[in-house]
ChimeraX commands (.cxc) that place a marker at each C-alpha (Angstrom):
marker #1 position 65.64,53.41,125.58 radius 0.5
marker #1 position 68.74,52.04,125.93 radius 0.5
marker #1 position 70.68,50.54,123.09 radius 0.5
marker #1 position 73.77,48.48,123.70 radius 0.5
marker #1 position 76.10,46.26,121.58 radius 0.5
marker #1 position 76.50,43.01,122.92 radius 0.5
marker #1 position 79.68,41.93,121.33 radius 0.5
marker #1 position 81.74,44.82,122.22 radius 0.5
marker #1 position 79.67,44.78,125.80 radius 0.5
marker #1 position 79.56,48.93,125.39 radius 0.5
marker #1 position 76.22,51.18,125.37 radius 0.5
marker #1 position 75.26,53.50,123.29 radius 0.5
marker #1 position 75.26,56.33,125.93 radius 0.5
marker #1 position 78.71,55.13,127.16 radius 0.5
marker #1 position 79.76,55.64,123.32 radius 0.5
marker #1 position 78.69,58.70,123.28 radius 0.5
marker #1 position 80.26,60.25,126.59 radius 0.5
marker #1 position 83.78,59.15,125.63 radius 0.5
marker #1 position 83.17,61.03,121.84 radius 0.5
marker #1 position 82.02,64.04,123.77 radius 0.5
marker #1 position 84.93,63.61,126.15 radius 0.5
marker #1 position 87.08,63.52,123.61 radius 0.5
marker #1 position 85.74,66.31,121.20 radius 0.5
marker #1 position 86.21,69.01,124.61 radius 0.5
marker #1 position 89.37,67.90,125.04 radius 0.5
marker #1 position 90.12,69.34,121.19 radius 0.5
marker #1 position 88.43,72.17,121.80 radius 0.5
marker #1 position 91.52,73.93,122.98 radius 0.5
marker #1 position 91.95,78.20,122.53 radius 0.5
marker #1 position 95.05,79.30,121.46 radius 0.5
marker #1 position 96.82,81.91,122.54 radius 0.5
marker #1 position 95.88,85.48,121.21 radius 0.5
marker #1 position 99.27,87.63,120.11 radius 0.5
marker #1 position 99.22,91.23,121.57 radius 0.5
marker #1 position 97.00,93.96,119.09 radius 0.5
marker #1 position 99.31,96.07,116.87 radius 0.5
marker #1 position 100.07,99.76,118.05 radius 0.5
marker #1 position 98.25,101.86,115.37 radius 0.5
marker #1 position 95.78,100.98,113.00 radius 0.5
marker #1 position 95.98,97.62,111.13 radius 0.5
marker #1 position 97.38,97.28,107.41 radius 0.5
marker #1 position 94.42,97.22,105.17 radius 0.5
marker #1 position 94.14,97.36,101.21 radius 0.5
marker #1 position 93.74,101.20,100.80 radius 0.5
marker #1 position 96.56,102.24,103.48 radius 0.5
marker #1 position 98.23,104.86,101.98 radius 0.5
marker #1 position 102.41,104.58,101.94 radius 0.5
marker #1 position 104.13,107.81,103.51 radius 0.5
marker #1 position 105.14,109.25,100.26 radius 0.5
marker #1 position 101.57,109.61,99.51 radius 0.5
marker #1 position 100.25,110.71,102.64 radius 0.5
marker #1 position 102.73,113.72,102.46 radius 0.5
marker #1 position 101.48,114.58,99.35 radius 0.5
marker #1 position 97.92,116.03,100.38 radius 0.5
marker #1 position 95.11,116.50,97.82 radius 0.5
marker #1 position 93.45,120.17,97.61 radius 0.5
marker #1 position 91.58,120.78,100.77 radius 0.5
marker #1 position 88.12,120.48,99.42 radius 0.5
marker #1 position 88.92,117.10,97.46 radius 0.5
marker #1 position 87.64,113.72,99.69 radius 0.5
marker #1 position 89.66,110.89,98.46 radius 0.5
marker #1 position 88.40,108.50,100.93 radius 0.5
marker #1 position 86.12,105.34,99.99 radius 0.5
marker #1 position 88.49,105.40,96.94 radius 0.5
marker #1 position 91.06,102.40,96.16 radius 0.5
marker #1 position 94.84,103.19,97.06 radius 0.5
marker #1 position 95.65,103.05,93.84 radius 0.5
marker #1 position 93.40,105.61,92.26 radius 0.5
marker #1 position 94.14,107.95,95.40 radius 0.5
marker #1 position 97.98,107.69,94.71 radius 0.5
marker #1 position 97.16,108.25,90.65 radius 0.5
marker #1 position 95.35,111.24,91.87 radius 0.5
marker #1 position 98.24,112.66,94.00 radius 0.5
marker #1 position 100.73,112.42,91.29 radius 0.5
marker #1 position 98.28,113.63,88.47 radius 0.5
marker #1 position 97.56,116.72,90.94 radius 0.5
marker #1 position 101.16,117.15,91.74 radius 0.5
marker #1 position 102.05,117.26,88.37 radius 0.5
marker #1 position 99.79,119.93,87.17 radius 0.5
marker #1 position 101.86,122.46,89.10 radius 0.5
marker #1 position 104.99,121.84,87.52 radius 0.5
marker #1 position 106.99,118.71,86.55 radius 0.5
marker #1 position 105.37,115.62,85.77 radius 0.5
marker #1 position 105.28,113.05,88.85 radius 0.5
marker #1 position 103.92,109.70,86.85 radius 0.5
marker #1 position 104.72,106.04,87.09 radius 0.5
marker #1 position 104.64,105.07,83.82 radius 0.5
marker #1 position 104.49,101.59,84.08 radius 0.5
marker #1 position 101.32,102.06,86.07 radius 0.5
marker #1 position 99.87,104.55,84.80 radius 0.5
marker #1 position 99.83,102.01,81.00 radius 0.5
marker #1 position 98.82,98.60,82.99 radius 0.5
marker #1 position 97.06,99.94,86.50 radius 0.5
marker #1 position 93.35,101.60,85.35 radius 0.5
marker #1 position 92.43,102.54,88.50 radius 0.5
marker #1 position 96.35,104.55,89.16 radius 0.5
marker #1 position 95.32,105.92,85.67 radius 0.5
marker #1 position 92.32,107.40,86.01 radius 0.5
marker #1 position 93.20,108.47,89.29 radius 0.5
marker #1 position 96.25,110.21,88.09 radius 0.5
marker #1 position 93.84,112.00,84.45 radius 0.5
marker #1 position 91.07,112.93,87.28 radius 0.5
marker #1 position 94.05,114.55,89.52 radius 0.5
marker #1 position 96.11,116.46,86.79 radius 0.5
marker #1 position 92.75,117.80,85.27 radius 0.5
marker #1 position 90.98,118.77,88.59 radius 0.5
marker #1 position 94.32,119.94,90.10 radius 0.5
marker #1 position 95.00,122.13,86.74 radius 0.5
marker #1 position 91.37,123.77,87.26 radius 0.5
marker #1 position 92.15,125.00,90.22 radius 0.5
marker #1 position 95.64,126.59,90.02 radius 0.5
marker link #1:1,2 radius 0.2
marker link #1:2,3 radius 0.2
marker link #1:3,4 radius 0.2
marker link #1:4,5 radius 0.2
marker link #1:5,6 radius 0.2
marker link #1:6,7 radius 0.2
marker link #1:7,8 radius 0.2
marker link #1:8,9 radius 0.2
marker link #1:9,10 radius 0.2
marker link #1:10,11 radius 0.2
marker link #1:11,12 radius 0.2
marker link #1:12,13 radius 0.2
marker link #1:13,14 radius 0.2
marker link #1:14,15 radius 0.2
marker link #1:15,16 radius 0.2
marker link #1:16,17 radius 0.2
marker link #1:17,18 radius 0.2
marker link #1:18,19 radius 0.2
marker link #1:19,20 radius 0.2
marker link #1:20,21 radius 0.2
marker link #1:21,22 radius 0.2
marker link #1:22,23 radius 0.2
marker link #1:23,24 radius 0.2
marker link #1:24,25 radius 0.2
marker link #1:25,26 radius 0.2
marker link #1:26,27 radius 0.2
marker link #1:27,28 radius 0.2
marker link #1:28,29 radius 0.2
marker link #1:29,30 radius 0.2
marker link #1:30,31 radius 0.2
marker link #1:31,32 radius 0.2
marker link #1:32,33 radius 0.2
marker link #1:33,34 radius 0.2
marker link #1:34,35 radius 0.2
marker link #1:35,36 radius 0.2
marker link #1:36,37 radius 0.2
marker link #1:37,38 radius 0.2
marker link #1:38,39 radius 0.2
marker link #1:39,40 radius 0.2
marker link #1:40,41 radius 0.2
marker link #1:41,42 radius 0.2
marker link #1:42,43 radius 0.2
marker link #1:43,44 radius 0.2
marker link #1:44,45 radius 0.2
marker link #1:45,46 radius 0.2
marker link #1:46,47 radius 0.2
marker link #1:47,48 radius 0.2
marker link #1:48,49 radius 0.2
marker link #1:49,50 radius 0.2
marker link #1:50,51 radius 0.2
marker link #1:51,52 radius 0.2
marker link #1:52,53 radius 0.2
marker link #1:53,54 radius 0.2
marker link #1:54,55 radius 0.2
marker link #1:55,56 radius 0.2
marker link #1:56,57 radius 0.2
marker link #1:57,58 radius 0.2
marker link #1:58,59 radius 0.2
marker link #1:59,60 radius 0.2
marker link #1:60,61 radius 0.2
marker link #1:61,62 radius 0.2
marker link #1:62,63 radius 0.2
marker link #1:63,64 radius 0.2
marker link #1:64,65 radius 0.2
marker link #1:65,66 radius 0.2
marker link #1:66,67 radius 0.2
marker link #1:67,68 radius 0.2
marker link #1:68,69 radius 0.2
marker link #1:69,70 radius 0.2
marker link #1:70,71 radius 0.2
marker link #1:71,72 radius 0.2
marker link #1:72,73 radius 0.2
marker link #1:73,74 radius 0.2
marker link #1:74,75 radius 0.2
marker link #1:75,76 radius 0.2
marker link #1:76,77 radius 0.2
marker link #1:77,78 radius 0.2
marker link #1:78,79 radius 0.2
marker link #1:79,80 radius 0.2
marker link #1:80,81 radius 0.2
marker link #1:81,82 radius 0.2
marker link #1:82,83 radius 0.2
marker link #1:83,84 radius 0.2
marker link #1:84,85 radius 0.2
marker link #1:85,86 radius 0.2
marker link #1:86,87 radius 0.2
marker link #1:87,88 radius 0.2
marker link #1:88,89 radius 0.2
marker link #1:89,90 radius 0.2
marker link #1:90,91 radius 0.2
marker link #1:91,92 radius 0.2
marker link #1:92,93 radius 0.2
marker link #1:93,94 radius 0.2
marker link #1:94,95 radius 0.2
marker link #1:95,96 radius 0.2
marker link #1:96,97 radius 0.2
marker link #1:97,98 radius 0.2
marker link #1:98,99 radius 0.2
marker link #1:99,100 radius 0.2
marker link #1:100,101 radius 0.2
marker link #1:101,102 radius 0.2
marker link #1:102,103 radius 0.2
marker link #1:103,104 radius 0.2
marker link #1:104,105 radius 0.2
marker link #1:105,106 radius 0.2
marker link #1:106,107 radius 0.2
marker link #1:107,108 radius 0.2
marker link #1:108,109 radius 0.2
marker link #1:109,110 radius 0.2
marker link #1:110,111 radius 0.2
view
């Protein structure tokens, strides 16, 4: 069935092929950049400072938000000798909190 529109003398099908025409030529693909070296920056990467600062070998910290994990590695640092705390956190940040009260008292256990 063929439907056509006699004042603009164009079909339906030939309406059609120039809208499909012109929806490939659209479809373009950009350009990809190159994939980082290393693994990509996601919400739990840990910062250097914290990675140097390892947990006690039979503590697994991963699955665990960055901020608790870096809570915990100050709290745990800080039960061997002077206190390591960001204070501002450690009042407004729960999760750097808890992390750091989990830390200091698991840490101090162990010693």
């Amino acid at each position: 069935m063929l439907i056509s529109f006699p004042s603009a003398g164009i079909s339906l099908r030939s309406t059609l092929a120039i809208v499909a025409l012109l929806a490939a030529g659209c479809a373009g693909v950009a350009p990809q950049p190159a994939p980082p070296s290393g693994p990509p920056p996601g919400p739990y990467t840990q910062p250097a400072s914290a990675a140097s600062a390892a947990p006690p070998p039979n503590v697994n910290l991963q699955g665990f938000p960055l901020e608790y994990r870096t809570g915990y590695l100050d709290g745990c640092a800080s039960a061997s000798g002077a206190e390591k705390k960001d204070t501002t956190r450690f009042r407004y940040d729960g999760q750097y909190r808890t992390g750091w009260q989990d830390g200091n008292s698991i840490c101090k256990k162990q010693r």
